[in-house]
N, C-alpha and C positions, 0 to 999 in steps of 0.2 A: 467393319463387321456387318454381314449380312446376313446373317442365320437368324433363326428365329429361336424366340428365350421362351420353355418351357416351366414352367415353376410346382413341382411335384415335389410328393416326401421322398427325402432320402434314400434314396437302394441303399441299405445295409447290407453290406460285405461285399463292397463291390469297390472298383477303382475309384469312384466320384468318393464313396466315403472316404475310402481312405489317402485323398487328394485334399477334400477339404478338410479331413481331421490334419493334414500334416500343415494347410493352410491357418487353422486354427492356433495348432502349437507353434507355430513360426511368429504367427501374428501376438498373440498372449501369454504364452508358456512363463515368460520371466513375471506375470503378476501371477503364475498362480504356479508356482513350484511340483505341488501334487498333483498335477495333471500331466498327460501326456499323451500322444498320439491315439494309444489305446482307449484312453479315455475318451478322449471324442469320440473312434470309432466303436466302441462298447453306448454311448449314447444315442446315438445310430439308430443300432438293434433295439435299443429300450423303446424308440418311437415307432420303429417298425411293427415291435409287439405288440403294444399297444396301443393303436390307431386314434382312441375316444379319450385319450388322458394325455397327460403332459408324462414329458418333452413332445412337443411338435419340432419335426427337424425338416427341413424344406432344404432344395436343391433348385437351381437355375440352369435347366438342361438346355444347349443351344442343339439343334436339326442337325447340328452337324457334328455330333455327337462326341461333345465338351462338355465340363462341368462352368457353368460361369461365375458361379457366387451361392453362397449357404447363408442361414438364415437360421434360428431355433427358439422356442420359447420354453426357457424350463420355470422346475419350480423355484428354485435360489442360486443367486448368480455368485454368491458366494464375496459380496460387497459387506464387509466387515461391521459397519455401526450402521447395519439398515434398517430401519424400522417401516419398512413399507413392506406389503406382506408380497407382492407377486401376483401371479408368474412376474419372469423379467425377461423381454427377448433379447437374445444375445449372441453372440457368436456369427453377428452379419458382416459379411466376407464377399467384395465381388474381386474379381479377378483381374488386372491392372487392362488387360485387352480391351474387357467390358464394361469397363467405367466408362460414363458417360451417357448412356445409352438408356437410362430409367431402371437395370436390371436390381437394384438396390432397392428402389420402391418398389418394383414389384413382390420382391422377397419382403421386403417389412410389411408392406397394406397385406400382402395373405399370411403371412405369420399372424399377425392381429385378429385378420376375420377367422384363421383356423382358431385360435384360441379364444374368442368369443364364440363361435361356434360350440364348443366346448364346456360352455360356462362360464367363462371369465369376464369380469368388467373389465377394469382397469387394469394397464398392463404397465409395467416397466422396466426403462433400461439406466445404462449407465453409459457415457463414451467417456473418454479422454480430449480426444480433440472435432467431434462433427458434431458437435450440439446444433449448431443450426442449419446443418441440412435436414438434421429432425424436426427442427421446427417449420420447415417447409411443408412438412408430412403430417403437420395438425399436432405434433409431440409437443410438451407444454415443461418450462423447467421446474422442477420442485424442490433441489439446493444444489448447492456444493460441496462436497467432500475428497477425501486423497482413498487410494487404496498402496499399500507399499510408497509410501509419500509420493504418489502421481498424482496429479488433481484431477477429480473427476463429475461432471456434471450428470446429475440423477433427473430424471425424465418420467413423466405419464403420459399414457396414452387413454383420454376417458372416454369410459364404454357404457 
């Protein structure tokens, strides 16, 4: 890979959205039933509109004009016994070409400072299985819990 990685909000209603919404559904769709492609790409537009509030939806543009990896921070990720209040970033997605490459932290460290930016302190996620390349990234664990019996490890990021 030699392009160079852009990391900009989302174009709503555009191929890259609806690349990494189908991205998104592929990757999560079975923990979350009521979601679907649309959904993503209806979230999209909600961060498009409104620029200064949550969802922040980030995109990883390469020069050579690919989508490489998505990135989002909304207000509820929709983690069933959570009692941490949010945002939570989620729906980080890089692209199997672009793995490797840093394009994953780029997309998390500006998802965080767009949502500090914004007002927020503390921010969190949840994975299933990359706990510790968050913890590469300054993420800090805060428990364990399942979502659809997957175990899942809950994460902050302090602001």
């Amino acid at each position: 890979m030699t392009s160079e990685i852009v990391i900009s909000d989302m174009p709503a209603n555009s191929t890259f959205a609806r690349t990494a919404a189908q991205w998104a559904f592929d990757e999560w769709g079975w923990l979350y039933p009521d979601d679907s492609v649309q959904w993503y790409v209806d979230l999209y537009s909600e961060a498009e509109n409104n620029p200064l509030e949550l969802p922040v939806c980030l995109a990883a543009l390469t020069s050579d004009g690919d989508i490489a990896g998505t990135a989002s921070v909304i207000v509820d990720d929709e983690l069933p016994d959570a009692v941490e209040p949010g945002p939570w970033l989620a729906v980080v997605f890089v692209n199997e070409k672009y793995r490797g490459v840093a394009v994953g932290k780029q997309l998390v460290n500006e998802a965080v400072r767009r949502a500090r930016e914004i007002g927020h302190g503390d921010i969190y996620l949840y994975t299933e299985n990359v706990s510790h390349w968050y913890k590469t990234l300054g993420w800090e664990t805060v428990r364990e819990t399942h979502i659809r019996q997957q175990p899942v490890t809950v994460m902050v990021n302090r602001g």
